[in-house]
mmCIF file of the N, C-alpha and C atoms, coordinates in Angstrom:
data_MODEL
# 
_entry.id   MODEL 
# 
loop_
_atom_site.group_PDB 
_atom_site.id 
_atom_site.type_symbol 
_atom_site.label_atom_id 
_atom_site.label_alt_id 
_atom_site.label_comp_id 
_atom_site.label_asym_id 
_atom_site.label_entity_id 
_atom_site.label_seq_id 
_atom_site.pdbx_PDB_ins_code 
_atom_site.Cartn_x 
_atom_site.Cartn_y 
_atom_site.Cartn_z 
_atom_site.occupancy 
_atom_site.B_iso_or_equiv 
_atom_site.pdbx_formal_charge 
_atom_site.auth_seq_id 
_atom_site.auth_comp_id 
_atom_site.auth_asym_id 
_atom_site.auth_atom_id 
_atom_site.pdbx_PDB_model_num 
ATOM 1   N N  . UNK A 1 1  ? -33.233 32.412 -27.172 1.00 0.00 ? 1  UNK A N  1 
ATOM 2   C CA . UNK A 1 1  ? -33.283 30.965 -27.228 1.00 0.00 ? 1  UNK A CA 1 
ATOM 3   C C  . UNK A 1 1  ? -34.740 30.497 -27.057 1.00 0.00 ? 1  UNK A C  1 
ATOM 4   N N  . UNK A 1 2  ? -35.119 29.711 -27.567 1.00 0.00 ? 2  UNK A N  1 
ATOM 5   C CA . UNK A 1 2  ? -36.454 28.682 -27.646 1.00 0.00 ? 2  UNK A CA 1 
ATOM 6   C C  . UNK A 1 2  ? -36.619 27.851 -26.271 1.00 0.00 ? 2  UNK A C  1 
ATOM 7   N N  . UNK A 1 3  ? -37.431 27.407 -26.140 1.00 0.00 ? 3  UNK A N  1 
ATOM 8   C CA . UNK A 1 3  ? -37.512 26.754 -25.069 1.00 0.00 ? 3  UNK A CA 1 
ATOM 9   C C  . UNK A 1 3  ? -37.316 25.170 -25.258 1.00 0.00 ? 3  UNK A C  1 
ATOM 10  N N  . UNK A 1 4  ? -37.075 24.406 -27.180 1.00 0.00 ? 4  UNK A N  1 
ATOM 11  C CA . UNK A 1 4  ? -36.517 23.782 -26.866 1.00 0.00 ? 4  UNK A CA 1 
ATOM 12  C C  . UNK A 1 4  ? -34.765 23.824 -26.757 1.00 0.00 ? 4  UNK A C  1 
ATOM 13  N N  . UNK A 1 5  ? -34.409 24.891 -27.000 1.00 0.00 ? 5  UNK A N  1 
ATOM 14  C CA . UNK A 1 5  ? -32.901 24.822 -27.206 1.00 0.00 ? 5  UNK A CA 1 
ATOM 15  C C  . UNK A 1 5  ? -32.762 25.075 -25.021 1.00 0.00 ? 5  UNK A C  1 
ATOM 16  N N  . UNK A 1 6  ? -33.388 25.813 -24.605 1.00 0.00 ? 6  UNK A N  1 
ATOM 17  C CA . UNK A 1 6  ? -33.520 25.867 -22.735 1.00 0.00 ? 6  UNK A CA 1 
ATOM 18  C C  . UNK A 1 6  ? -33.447 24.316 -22.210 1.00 0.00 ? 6  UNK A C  1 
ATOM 19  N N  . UNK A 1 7  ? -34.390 23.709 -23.144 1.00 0.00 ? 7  UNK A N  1 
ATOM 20  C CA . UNK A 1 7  ? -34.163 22.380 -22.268 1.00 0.00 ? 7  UNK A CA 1 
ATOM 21  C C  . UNK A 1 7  ? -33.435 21.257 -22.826 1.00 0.00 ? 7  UNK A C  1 
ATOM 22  N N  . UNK A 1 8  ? -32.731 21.179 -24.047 1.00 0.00 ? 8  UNK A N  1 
ATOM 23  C CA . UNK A 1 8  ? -31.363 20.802 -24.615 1.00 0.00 ? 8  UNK A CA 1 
ATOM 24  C C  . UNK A 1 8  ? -30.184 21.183 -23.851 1.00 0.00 ? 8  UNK A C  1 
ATOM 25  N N  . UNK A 1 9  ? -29.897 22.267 -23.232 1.00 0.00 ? 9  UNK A N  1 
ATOM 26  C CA . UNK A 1 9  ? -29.361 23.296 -22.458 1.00 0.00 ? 9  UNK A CA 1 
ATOM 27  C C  . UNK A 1 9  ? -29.189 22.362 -20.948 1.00 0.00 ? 9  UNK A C  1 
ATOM 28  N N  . UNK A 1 10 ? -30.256 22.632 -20.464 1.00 0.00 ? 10 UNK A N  1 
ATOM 29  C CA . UNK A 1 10 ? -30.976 22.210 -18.919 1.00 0.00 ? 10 UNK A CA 1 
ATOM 30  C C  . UNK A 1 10 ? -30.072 20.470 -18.849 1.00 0.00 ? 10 UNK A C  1 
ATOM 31  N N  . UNK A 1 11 ? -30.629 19.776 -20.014 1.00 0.00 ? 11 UNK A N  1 
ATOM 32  C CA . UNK A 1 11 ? -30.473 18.298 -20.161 1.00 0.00 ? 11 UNK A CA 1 
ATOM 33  C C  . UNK A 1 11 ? -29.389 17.931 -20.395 1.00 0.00 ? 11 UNK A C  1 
ATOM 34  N N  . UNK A 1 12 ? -28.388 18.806 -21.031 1.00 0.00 ? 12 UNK A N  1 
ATOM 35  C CA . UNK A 1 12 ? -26.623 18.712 -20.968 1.00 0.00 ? 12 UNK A CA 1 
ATOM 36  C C  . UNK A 1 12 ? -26.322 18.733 -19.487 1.00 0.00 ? 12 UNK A C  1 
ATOM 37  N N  . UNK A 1 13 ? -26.822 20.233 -19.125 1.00 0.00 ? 13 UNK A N  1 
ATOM 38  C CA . UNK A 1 13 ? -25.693 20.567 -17.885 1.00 0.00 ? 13 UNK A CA 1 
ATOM 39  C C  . UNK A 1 13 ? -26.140 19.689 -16.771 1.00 0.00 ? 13 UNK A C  1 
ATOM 40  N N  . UNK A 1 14 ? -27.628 19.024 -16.694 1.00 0.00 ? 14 UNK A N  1 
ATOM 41  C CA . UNK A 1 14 ? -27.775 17.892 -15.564 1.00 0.00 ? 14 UNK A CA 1 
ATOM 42  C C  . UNK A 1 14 ? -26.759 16.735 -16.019 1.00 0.00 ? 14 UNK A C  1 
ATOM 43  N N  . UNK A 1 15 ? -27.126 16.086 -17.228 1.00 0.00 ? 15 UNK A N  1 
ATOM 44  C CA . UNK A 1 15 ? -26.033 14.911 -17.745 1.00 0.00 ? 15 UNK A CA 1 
ATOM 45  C C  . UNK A 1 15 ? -24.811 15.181 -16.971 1.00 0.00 ? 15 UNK A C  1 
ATOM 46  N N  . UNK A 1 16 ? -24.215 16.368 -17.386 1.00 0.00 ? 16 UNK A N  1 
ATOM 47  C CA . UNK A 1 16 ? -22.521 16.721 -17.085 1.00 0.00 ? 16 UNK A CA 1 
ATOM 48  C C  . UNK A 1 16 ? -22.549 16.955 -15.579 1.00 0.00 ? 16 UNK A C  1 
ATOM 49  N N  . UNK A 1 17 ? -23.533 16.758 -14.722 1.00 0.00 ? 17 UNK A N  1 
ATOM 50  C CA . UNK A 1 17 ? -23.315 16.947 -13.517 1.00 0.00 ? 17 UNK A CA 1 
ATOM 51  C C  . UNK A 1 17 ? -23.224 15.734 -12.476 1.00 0.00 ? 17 UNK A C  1 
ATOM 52  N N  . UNK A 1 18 ? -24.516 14.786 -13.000 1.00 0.00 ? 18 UNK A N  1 
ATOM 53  C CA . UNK A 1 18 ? -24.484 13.198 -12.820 1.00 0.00 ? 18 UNK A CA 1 
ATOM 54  C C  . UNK A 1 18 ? -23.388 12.866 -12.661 1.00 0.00 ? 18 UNK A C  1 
ATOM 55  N N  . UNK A 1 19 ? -22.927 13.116 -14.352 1.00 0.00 ? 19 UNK A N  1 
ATOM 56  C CA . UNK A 1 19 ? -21.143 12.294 -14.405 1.00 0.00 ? 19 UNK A CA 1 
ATOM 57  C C  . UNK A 1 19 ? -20.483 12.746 -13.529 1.00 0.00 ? 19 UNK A C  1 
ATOM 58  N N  . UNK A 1 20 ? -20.019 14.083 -13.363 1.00 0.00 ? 20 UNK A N  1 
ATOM 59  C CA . UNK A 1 20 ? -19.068 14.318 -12.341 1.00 0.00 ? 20 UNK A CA 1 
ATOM 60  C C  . UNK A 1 20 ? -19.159 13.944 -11.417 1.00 0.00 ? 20 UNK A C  1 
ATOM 61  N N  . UNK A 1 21 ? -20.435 14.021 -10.924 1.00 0.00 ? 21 UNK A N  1 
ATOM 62  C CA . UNK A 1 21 ? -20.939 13.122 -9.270  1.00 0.00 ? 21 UNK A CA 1 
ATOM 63  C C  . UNK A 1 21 ? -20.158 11.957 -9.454  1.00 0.00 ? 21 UNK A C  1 
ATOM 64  N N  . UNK A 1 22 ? -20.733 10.834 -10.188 1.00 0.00 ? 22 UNK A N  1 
ATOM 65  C CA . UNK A 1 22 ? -20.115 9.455  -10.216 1.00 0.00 ? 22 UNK A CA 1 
ATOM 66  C C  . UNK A 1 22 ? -18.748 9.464  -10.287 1.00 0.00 ? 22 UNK A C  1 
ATOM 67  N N  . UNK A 1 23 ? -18.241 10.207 -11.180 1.00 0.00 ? 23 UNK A N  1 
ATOM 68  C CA . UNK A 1 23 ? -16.493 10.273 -11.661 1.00 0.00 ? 23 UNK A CA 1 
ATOM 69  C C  . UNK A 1 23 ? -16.224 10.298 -10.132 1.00 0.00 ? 23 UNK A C  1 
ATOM 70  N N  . UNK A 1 24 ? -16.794 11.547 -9.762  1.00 0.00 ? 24 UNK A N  1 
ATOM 71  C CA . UNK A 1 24 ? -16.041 11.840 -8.242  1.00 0.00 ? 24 UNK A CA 1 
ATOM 72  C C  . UNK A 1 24 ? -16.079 10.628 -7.242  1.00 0.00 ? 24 UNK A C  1 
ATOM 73  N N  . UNK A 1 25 ? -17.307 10.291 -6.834  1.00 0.00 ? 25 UNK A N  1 
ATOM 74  C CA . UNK A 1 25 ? -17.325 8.876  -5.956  1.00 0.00 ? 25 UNK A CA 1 
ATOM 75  C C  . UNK A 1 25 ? -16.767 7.586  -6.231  1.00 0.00 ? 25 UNK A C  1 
ATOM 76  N N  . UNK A 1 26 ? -16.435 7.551  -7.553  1.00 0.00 ? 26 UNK A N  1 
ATOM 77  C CA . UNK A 1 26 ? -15.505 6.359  -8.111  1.00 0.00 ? 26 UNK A CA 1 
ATOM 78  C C  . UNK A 1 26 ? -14.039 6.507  -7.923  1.00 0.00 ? 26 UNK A C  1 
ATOM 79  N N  . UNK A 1 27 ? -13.635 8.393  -8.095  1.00 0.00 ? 27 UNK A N  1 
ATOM 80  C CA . UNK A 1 27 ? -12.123 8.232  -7.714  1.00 0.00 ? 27 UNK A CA 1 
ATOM 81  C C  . UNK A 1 27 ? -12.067 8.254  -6.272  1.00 0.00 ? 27 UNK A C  1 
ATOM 82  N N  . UNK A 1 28 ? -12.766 8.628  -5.597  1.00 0.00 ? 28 UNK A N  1 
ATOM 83  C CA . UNK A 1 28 ? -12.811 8.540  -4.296  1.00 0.00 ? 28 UNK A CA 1 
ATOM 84  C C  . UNK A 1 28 ? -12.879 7.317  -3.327  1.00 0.00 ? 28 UNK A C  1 
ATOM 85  N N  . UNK A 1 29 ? -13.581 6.675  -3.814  1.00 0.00 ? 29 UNK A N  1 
ATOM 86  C CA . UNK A 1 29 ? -13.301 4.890  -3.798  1.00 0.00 ? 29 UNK A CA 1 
ATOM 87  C C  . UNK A 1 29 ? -12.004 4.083  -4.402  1.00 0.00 ? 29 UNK A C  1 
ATOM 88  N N  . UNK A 1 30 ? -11.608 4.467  -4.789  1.00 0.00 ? 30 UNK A N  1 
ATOM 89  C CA . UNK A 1 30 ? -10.269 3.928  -6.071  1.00 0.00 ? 30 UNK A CA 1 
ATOM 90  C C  . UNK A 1 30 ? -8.882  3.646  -4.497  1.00 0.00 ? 30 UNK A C  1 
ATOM 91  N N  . UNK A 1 31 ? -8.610  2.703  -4.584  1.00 0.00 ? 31 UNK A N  1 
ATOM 92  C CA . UNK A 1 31 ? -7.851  2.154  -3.472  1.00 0.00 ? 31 UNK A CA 1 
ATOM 93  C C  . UNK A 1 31 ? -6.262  2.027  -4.479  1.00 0.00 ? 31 UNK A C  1 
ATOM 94  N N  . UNK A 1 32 ? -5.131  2.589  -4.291  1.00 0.00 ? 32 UNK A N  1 
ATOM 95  C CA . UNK A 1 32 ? -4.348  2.399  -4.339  1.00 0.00 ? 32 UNK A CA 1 
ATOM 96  C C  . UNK A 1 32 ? -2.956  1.627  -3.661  1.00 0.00 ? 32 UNK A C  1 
ATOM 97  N N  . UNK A 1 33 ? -2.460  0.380  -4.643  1.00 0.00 ? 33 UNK A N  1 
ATOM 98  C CA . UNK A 1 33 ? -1.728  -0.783 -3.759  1.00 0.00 ? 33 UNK A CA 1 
ATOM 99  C C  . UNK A 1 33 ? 0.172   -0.254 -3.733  1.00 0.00 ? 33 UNK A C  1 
ATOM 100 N N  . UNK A 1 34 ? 0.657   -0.132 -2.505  1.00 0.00 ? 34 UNK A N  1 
ATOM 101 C CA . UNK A 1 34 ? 1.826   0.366  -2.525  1.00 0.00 ? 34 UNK A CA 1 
ATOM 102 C C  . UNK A 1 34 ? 2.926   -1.109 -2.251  1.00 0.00 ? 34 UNK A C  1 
ATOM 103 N N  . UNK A 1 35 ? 3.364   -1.869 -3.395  1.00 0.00 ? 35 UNK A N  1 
ATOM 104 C CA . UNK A 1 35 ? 4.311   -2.467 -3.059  1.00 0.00 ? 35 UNK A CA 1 
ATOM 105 C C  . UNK A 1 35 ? 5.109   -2.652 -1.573  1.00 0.00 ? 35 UNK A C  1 
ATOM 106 N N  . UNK A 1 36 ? 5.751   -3.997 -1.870  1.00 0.00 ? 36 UNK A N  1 
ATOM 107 C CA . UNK A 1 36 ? 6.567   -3.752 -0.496  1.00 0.00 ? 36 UNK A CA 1 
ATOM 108 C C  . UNK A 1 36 ? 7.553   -3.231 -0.453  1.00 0.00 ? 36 UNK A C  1 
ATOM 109 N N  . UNK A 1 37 ? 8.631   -3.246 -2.066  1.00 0.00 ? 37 UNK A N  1 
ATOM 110 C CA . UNK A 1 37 ? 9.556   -2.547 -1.964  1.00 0.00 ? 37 UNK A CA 1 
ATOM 111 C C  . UNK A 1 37 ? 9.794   -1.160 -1.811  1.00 0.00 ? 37 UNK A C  1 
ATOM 112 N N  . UNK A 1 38 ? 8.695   -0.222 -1.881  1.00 0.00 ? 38 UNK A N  1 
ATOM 113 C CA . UNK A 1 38 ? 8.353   0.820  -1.956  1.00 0.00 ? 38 UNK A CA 1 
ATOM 114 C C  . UNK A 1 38 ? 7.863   1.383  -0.834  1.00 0.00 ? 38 UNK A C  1 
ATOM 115 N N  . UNK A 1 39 ? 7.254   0.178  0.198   1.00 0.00 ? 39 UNK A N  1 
ATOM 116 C CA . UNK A 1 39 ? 6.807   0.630  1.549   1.00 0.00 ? 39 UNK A CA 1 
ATOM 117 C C  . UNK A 1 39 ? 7.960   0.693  2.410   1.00 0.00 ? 39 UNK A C  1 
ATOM 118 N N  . UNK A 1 40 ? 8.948   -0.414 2.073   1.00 0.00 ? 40 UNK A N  1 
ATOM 119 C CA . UNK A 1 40 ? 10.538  -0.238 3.099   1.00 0.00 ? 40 UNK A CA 1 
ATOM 120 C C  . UNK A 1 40 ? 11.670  1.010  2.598   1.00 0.00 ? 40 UNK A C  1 
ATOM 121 N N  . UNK A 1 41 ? 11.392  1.509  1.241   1.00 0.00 ? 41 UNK A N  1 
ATOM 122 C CA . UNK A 1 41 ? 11.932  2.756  1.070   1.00 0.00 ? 41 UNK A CA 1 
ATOM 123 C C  . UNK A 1 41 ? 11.424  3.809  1.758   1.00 0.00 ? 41 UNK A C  1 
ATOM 124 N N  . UNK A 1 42 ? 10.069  3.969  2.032   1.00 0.00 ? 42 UNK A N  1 
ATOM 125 C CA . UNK A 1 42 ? 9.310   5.566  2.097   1.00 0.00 ? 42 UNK A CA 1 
ATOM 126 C C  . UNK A 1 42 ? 9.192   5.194  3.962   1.00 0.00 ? 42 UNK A C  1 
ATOM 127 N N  . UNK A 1 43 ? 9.762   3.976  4.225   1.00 0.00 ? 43 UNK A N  1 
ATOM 128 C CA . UNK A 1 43 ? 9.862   4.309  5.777   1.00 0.00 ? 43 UNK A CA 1 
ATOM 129 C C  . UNK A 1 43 ? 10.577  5.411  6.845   1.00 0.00 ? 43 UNK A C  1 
ATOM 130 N N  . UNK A 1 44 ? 9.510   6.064  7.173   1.00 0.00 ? 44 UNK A N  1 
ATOM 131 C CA . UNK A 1 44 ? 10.320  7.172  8.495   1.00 0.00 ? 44 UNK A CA 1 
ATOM 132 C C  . UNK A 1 44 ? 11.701  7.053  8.719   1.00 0.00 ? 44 UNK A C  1 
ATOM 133 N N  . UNK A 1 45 ? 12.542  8.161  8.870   1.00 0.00 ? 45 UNK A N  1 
ATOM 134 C CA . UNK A 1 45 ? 13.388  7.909  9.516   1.00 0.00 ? 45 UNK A CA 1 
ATOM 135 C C  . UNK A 1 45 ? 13.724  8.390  10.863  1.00 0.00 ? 45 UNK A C  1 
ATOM 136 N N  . UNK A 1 46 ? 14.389  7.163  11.626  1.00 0.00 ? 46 UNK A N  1 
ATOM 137 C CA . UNK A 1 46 ? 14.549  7.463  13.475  1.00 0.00 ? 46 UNK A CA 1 
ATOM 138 C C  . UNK A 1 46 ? 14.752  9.263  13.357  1.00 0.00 ? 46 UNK A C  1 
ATOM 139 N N  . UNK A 1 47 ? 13.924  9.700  14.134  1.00 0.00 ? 47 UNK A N  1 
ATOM 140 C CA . UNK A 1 47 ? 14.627  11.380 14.772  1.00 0.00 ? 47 UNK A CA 1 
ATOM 141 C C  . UNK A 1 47 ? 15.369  10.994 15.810  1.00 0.00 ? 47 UNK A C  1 
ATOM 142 N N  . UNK A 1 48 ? 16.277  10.079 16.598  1.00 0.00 ? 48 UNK A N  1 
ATOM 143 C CA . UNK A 1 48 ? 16.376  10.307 17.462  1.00 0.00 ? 48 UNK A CA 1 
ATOM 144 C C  . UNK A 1 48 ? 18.150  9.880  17.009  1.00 0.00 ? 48 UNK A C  1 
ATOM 145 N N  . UNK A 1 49 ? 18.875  11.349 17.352  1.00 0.00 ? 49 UNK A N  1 
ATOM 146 C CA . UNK A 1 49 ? 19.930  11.053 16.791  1.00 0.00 ? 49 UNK A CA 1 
ATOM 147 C C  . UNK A 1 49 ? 21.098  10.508 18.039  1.00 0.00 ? 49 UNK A C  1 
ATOM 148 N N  . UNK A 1 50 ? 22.364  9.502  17.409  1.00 0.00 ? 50 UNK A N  1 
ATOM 149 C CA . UNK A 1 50 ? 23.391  9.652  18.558  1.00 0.00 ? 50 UNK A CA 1 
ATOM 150 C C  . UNK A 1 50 ? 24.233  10.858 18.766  1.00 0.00 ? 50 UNK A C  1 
ATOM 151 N N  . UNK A 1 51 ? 24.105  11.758 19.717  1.00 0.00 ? 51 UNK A N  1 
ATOM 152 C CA . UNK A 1 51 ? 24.715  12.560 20.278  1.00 0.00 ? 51 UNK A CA 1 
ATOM 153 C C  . UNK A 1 51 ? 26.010  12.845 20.282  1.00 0.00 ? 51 UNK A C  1 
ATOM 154 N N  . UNK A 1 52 ? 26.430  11.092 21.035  1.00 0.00 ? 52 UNK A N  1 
ATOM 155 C CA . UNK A 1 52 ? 27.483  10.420 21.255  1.00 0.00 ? 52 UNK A CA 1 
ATOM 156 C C  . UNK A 1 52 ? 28.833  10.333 20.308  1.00 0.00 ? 52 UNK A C  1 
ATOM 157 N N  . UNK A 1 53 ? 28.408  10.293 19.496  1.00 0.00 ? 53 UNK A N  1 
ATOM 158 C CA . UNK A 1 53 ? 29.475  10.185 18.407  1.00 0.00 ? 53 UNK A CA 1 
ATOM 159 C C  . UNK A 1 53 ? 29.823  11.700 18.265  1.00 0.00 ? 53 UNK A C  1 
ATOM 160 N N  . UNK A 1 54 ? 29.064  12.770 18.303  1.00 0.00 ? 54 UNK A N  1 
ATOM 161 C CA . UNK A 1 54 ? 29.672  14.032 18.022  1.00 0.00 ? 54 UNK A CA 1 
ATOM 162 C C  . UNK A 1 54 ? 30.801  14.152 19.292  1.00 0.00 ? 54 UNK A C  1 
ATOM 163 N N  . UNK A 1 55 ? 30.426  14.002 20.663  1.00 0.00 ? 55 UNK A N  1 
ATOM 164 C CA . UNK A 1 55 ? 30.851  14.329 21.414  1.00 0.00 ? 55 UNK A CA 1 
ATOM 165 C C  . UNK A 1 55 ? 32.029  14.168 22.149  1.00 0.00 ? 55 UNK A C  1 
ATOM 166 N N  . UNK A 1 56 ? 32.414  12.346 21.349  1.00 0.00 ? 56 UNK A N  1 
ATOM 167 C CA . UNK A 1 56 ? 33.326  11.434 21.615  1.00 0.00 ? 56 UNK A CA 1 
ATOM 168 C C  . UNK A 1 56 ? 34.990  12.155 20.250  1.00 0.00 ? 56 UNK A C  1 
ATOM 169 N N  . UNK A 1 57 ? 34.772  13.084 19.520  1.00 0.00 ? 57 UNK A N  1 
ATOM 170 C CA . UNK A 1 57 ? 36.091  13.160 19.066  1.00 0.00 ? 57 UNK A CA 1 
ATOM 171 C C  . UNK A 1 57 ? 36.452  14.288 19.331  1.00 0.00 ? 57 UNK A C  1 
ATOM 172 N N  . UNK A 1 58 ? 37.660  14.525 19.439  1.00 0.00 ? 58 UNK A N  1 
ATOM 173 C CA . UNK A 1 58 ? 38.820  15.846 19.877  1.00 0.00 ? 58 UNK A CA 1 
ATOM 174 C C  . UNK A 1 58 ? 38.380  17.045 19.359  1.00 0.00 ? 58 UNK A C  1 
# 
């Protein structure tokens, strides 16, 4: 290879590295909005079970 095809070369793979930098800090910033109906579905559920009811039949 020539030394201009080295720095055609050089001047891609910096370009393609920039971008990824930015791509990356932009998805990384990217805030995703979760509805409300979607926040009262994906709510926890109690661990704390009634006992009581097992214990109360024959």
């Amino acid at each position: 290879m020539t030394k201009k095809e080295w720095l055609i070369a050089a001047i891609l793979t910096l370009t393609t590295i920039v971008a990824w930098m930015i791509f990356d800090v932009l998805h990384a910033g990217a805030k995703v909005e979760v509805s409300q109906k979607v926040q009262e579905i994906i709510e926890p559920i109690n661990p704390n079970f009634n006992t009581q009811i097992f214990q109360s039949q024959p």
